[in-house]
N, C-alpha and C positions, 0 to 999 in steps of 0.2 A: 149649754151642754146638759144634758141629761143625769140628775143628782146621782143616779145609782152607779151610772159608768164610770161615771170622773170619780167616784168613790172607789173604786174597783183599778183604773190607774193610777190613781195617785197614792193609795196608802196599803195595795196586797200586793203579794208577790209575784212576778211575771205567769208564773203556770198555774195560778191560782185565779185569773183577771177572768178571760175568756167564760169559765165555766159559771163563775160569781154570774154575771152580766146575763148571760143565756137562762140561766134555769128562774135568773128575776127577772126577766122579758116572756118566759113561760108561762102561763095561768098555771099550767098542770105542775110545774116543775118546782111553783114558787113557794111554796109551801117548804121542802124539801130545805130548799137553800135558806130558807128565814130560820129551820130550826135547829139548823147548826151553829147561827147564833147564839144560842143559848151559852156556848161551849166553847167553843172549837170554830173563832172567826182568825183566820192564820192573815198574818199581817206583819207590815214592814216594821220591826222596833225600831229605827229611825227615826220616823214619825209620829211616835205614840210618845204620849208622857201620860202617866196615870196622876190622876186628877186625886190632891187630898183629899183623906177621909172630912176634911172640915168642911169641903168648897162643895161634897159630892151630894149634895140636893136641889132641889129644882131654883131656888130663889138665888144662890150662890153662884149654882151652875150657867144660871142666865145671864148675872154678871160679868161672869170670867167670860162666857162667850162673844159676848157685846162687845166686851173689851176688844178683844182681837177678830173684830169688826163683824161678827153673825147681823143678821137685818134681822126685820123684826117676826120672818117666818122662817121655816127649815121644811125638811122634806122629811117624812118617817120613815122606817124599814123596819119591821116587827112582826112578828107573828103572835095571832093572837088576841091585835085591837083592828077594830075598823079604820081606824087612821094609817094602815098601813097602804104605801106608796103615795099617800096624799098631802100636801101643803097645809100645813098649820100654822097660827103664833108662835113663836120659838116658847115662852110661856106656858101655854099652855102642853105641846107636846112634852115637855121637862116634866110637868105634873105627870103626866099620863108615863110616859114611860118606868120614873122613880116608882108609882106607886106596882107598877106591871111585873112581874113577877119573874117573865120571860128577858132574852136577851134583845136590843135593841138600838140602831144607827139611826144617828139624828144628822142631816147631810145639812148646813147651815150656806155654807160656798162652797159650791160645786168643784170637788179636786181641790180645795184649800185646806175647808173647816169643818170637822166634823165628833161628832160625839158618839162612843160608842160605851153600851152600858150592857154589862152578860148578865145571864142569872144569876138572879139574888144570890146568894149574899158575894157579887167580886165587885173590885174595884173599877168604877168608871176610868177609861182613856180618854183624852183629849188628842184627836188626827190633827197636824197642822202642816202646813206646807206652805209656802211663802210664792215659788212658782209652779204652777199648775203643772 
């Protein structure tokens, strides 16, 4: 399944899925939807646990991810870098993101596991979901 949708079912809220999904399947649209990110990504608190201030850097972050089974690439969603909608290292996207200014989803298992990191300065969430 496609990182961005199962990202979109599994961890936003029903009236928020569709629109998410469409304006990032948009070229023209995607723009719009990435920089709301920054801010304002409305999402199920269910599934969110905001990741410590201790764990919340790239070397920590890749740990804790592992842990609860990420491989050894993810998907980006960012506005901003070139790596956005494309498959990385989980590694190296962690750098790129932490150091990136903007808000930013790192999709690890598609509808499981994911990382979500807003503008600087908030607190990284960790998306988890056990069934898809």
């Amino acid at each position: 399944m496609d990182h961005e949708a199962a990202f979109a079912k599994a961890f936003l809220p029903s009236e928020k899925r569709a629109r998410f999904i469409q304006y990032l399947a948009d070229p023209k649209r995607r723009r719009e939807m990435l920089d709301r990110l920054n801010h304002d990504l409305p999402y199920m608190p269910g599934f969110a646990t905001v990741v410590p201030s201790t764990q919340d850097f790239p070397g920590e972050l890749e740990k804790l991810l592992k842990a609860k089974g990420a491989g050894p690439t993810c998907h980006v969603i960012t506005a901003g870098l070139k790596a956005d909608g494309r498959e990385l290292p989980l590694g190296e996207a962690l750098r790129l993101i932490c150091m990136h200014e903007f808000g930013a989803i790192l999709s690890c298992l598609p509808g499981r596991l994911a990382y979500y990191r807003p503008e600087s300065p908030g607190a990284g969430l960790l998306f988890e979901r056990h069934q898809p």
